[in-house]
PDB file of N, CA, C and O in Angstrom:
ATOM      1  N   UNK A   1      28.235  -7.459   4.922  1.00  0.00           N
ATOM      2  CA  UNK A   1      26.918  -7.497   5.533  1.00  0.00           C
ATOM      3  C   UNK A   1      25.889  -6.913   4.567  1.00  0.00           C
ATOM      4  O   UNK A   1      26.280  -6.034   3.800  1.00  0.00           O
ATOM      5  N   UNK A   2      24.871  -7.230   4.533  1.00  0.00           N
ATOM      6  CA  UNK A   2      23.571  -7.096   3.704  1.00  0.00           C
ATOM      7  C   UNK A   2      22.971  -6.020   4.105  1.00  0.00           C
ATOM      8  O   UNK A   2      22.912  -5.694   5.291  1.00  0.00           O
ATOM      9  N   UNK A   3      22.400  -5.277   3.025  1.00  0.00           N
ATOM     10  CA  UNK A   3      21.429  -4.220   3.521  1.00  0.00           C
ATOM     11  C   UNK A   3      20.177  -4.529   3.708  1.00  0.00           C
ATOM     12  O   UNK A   3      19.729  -5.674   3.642  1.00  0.00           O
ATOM     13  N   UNK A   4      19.546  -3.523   3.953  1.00  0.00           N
ATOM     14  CA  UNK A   4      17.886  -4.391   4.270  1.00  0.00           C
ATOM     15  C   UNK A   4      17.800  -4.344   3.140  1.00  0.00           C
ATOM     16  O   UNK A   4      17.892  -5.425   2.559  1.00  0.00           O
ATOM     17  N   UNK A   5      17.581  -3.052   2.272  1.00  0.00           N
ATOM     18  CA  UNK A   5      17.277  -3.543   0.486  1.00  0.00           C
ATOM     19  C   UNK A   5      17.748  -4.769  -0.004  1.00  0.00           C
ATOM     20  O   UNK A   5      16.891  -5.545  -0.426  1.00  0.00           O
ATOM     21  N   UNK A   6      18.635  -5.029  -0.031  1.00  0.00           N
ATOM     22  CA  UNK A   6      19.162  -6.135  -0.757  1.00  0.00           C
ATOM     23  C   UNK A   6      18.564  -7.115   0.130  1.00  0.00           C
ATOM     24  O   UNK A   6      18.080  -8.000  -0.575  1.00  0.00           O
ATOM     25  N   UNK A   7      18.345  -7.401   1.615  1.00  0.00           N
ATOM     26  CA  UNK A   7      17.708  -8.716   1.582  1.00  0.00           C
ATOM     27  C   UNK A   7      16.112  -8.533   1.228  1.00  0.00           C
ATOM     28  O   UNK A   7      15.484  -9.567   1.002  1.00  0.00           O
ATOM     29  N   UNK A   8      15.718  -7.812   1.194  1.00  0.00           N
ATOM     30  CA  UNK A   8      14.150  -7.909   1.027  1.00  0.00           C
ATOM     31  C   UNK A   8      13.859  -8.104  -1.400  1.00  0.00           C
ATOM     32  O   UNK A   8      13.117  -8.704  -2.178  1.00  0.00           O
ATOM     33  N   UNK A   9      14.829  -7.301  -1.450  1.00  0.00           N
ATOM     34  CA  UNK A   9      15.171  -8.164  -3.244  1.00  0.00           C
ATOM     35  C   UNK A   9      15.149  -9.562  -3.067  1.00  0.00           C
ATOM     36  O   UNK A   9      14.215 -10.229  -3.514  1.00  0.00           O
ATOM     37  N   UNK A  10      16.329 -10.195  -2.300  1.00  0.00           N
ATOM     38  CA  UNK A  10      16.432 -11.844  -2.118  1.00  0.00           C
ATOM     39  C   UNK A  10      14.969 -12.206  -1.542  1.00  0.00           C
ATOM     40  O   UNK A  10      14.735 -13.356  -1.914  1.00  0.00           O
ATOM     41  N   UNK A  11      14.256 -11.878  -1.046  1.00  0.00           N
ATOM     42  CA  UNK A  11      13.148 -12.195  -0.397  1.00  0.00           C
ATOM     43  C   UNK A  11      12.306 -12.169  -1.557  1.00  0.00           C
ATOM     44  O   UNK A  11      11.374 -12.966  -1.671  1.00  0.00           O
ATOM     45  N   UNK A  12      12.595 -11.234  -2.501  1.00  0.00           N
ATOM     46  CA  UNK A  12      11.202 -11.452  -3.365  1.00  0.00           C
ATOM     47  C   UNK A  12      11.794 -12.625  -4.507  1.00  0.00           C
ATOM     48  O   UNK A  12      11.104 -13.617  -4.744  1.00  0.00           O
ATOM     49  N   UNK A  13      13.056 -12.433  -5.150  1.00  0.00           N
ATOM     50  CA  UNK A  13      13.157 -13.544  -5.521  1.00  0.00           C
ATOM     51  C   UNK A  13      12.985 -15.233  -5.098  1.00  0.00           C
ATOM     52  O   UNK A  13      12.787 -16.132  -5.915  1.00  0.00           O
ATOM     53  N   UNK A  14      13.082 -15.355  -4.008  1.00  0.00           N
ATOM     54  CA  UNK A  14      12.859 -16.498  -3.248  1.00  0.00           C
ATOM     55  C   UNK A  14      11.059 -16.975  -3.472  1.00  0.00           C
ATOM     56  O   UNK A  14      10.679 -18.119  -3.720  1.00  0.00           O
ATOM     57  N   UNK A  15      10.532 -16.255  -3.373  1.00  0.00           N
ATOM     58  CA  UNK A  15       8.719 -16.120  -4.116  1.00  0.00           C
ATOM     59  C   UNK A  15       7.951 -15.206  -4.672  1.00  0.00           C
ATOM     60  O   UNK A  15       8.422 -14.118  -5.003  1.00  0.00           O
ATOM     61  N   UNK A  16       6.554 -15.543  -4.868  1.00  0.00           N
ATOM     62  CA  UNK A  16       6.455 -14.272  -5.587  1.00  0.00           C
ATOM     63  C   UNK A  16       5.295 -13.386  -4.586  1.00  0.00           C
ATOM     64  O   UNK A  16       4.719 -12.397  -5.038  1.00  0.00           O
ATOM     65  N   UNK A  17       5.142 -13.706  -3.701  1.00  0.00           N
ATOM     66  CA  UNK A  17       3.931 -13.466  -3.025  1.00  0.00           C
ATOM     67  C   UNK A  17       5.084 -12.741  -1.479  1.00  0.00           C
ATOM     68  O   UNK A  17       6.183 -13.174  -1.134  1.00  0.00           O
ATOM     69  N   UNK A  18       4.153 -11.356  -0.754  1.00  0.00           N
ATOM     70  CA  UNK A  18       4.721 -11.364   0.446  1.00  0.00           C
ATOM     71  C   UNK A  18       3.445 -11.848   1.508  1.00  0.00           C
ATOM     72  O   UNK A  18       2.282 -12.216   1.345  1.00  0.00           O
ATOM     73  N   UNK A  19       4.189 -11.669   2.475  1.00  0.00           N
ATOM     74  CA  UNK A  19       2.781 -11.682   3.920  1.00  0.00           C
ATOM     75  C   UNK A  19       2.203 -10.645   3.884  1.00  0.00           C
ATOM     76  O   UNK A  19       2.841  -9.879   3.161  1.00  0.00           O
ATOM     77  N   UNK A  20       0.762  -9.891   4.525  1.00  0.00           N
ATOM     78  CA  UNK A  20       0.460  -8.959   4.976  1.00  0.00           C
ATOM     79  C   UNK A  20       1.204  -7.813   5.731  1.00  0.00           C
ATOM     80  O   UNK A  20       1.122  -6.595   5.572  1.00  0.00           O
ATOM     81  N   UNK A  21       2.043  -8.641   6.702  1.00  0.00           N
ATOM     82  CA  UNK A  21       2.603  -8.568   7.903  1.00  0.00           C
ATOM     83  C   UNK A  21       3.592  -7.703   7.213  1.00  0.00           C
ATOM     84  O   UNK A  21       3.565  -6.491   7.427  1.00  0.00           O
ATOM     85  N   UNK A  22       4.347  -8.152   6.512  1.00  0.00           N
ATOM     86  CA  UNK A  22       5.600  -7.890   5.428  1.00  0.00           C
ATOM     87  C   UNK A  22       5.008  -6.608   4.302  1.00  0.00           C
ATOM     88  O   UNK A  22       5.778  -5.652   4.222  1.00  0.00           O
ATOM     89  N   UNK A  23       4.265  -6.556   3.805  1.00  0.00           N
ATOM     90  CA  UNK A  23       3.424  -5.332   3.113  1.00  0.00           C
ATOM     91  C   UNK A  23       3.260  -4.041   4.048  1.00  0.00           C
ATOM     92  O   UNK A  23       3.690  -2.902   3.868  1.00  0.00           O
ATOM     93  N   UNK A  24       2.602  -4.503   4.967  1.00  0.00           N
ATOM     94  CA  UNK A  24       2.428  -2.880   6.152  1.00  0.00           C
ATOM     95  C   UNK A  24       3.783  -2.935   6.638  1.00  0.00           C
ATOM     96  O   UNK A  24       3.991  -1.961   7.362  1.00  0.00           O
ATOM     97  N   UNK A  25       4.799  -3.696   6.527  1.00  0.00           N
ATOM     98  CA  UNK A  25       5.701  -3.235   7.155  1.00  0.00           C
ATOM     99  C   UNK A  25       6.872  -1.965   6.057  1.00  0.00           C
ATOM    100  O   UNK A  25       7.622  -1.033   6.349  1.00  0.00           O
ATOM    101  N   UNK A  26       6.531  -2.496   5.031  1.00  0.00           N
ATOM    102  CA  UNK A  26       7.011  -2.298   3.858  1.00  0.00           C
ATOM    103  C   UNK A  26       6.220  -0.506   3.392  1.00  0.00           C
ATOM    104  O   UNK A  26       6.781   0.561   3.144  1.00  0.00           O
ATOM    105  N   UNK A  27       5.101  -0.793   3.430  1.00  0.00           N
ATOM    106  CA  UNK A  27       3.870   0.744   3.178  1.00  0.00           C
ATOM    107  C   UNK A  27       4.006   1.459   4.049  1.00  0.00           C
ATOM    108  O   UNK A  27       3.929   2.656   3.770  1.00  0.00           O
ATOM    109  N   UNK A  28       4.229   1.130   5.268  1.00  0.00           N
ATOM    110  CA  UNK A  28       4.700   2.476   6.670  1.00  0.00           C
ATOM    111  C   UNK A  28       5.823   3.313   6.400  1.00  0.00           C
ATOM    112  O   UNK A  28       6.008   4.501   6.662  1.00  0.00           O
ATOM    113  N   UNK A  29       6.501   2.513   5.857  1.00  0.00           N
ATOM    114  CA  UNK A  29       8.127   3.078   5.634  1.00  0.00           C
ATOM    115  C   UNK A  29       8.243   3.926   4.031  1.00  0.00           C
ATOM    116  O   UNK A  29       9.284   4.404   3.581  1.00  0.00           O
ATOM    117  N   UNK A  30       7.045   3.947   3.433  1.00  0.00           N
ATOM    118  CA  UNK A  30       7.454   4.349   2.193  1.00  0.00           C
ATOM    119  C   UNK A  30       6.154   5.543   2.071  1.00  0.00           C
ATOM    120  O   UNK A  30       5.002   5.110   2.050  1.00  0.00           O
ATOM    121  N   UNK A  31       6.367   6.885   2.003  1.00  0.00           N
ATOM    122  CA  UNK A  31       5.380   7.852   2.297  1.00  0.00           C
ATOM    123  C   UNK A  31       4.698   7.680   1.094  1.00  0.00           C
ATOM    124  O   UNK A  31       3.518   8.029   1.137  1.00  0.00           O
ATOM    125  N   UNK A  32       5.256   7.078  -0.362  1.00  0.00           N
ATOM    126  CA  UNK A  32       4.002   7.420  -1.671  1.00  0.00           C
ATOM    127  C   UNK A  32       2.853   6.628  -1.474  1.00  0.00           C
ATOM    128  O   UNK A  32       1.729   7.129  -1.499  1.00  0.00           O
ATOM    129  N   UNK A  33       3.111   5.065  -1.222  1.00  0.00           N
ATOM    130  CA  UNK A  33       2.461   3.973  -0.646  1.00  0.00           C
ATOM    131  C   UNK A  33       1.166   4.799   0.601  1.00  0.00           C
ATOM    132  O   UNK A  33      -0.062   4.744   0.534  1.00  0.00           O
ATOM    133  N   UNK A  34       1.960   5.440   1.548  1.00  0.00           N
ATOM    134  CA  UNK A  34       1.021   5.697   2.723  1.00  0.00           C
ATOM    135  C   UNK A  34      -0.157   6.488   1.864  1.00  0.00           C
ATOM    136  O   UNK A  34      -1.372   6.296   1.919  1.00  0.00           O
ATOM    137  N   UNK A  35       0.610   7.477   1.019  1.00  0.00           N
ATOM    138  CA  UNK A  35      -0.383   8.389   0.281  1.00  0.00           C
ATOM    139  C   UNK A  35      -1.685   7.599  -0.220  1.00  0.00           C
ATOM    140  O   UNK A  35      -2.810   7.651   0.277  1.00  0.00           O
ATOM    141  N   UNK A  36      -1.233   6.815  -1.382  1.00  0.00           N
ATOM    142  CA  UNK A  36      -2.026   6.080  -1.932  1.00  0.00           C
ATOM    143  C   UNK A  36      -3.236   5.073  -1.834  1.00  0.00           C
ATOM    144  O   UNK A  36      -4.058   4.536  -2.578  1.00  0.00           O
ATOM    145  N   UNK A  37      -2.834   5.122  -0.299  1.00  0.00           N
ATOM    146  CA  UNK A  37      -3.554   4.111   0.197  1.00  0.00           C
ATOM    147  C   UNK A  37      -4.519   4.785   1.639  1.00  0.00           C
ATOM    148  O   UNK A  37      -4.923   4.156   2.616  1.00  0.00           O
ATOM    149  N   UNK A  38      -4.672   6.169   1.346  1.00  0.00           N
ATOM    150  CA  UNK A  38      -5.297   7.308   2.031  1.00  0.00           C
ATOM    151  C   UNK A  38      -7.118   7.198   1.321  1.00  0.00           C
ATOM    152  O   UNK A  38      -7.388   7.146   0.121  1.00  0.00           O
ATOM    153  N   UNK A  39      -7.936   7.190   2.257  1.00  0.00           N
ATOM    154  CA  UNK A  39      -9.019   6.630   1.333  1.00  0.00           C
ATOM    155  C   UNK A  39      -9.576   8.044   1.331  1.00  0.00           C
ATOM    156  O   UNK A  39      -9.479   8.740   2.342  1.00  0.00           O
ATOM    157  N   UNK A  40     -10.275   8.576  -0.001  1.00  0.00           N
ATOM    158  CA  UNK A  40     -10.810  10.020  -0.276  1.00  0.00           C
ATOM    159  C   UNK A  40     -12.376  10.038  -0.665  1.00  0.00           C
ATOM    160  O   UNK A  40     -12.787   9.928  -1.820  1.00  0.00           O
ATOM    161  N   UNK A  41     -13.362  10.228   0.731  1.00  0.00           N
ATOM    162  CA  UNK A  41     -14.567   9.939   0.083  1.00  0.00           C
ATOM    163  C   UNK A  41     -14.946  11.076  -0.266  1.00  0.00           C
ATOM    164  O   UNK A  41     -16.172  10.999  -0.349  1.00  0.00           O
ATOM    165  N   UNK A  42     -14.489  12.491  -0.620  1.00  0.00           N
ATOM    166  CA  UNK A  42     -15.326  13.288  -0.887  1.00  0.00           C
ATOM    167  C   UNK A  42     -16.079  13.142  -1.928  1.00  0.00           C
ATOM    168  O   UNK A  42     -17.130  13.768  -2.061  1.00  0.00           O
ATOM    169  N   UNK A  43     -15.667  12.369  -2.715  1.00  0.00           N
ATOM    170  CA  UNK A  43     -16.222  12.101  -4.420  1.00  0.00           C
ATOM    171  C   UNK A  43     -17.520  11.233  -4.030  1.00  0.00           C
ATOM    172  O   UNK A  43     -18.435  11.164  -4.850  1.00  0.00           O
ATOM    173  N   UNK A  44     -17.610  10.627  -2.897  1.00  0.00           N
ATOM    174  CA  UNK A  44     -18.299   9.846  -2.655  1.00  0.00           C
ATOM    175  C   UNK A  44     -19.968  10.898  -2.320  1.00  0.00           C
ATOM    176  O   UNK A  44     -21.143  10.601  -2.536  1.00  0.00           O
ATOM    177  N   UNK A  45     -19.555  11.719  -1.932  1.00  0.00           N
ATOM    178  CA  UNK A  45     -20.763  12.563  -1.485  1.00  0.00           C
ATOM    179  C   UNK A  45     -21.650  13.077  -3.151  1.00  0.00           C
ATOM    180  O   UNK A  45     -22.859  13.107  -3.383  1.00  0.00           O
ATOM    181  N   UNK A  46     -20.333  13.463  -4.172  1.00  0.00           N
ATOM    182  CA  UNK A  46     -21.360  13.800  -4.824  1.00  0.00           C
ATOM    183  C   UNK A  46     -22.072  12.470  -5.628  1.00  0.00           C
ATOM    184  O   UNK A  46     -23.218  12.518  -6.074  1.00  0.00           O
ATOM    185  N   UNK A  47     -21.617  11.859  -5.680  1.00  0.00           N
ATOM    186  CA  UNK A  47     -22.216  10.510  -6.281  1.00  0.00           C
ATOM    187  C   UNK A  47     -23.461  10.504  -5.754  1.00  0.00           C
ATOM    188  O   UNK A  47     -24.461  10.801  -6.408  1.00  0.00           O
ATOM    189  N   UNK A  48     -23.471  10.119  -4.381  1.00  0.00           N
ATOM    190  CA  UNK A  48     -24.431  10.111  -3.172  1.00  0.00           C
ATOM    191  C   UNK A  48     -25.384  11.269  -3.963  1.00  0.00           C
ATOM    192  O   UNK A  48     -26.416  10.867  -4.500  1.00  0.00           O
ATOM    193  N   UNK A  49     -25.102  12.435  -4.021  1.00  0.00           N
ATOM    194  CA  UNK A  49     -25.975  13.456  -4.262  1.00  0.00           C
ATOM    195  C   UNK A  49     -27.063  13.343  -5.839  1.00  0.00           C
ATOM    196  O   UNK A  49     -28.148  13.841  -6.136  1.00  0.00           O
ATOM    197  N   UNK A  50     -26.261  12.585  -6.434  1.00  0.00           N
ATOM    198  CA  UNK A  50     -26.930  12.672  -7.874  1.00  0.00           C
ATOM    199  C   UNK A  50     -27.594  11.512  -8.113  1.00  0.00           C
ATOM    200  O   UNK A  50     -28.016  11.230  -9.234  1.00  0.00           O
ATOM    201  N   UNK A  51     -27.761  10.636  -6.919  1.00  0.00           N
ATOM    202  CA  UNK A  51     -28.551   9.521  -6.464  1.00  0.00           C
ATOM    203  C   UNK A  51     -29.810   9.427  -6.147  1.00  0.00           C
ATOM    204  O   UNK A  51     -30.708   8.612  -6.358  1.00  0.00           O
ATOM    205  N   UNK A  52     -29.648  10.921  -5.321  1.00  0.00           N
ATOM    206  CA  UNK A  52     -30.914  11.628  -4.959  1.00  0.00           C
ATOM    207  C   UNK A  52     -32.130  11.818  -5.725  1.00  0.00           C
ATOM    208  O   UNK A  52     -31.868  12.637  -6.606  1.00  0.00           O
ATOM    209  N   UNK A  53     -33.576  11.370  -5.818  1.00  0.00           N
ATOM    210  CA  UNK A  53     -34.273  11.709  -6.506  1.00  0.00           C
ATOM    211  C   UNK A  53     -35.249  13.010  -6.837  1.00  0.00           C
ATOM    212  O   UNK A  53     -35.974  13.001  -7.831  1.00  0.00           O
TER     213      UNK A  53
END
């Protein structure tokens, strides 16, 4: 019997592209992914600030 790893390898060999559907299912399960994809606006404020005239 197959592991999920190993079928989701066969899955990528089979194409090269996944679904959406298949990506979040894939990024939920993997905490570096969740990290990474954590949006950080503090940087955004000072930008904002030096915008200021």
């Amino acid at each position: 019997m197959k592991g999920e790893r190993e079928k989701e390898e066969e899955g990528r060999e089979e194409g090269s592209q996944i679904s959406l559907e298949e990506f979040i299912e894939g990024a939920e399960k993997d905490p570096w992914v969740m990290n990474q994809l954590k949006l950080d606006i503090g940087p955004c404020e000072w930008f904002m600030e030096q915008q200021k005239p």
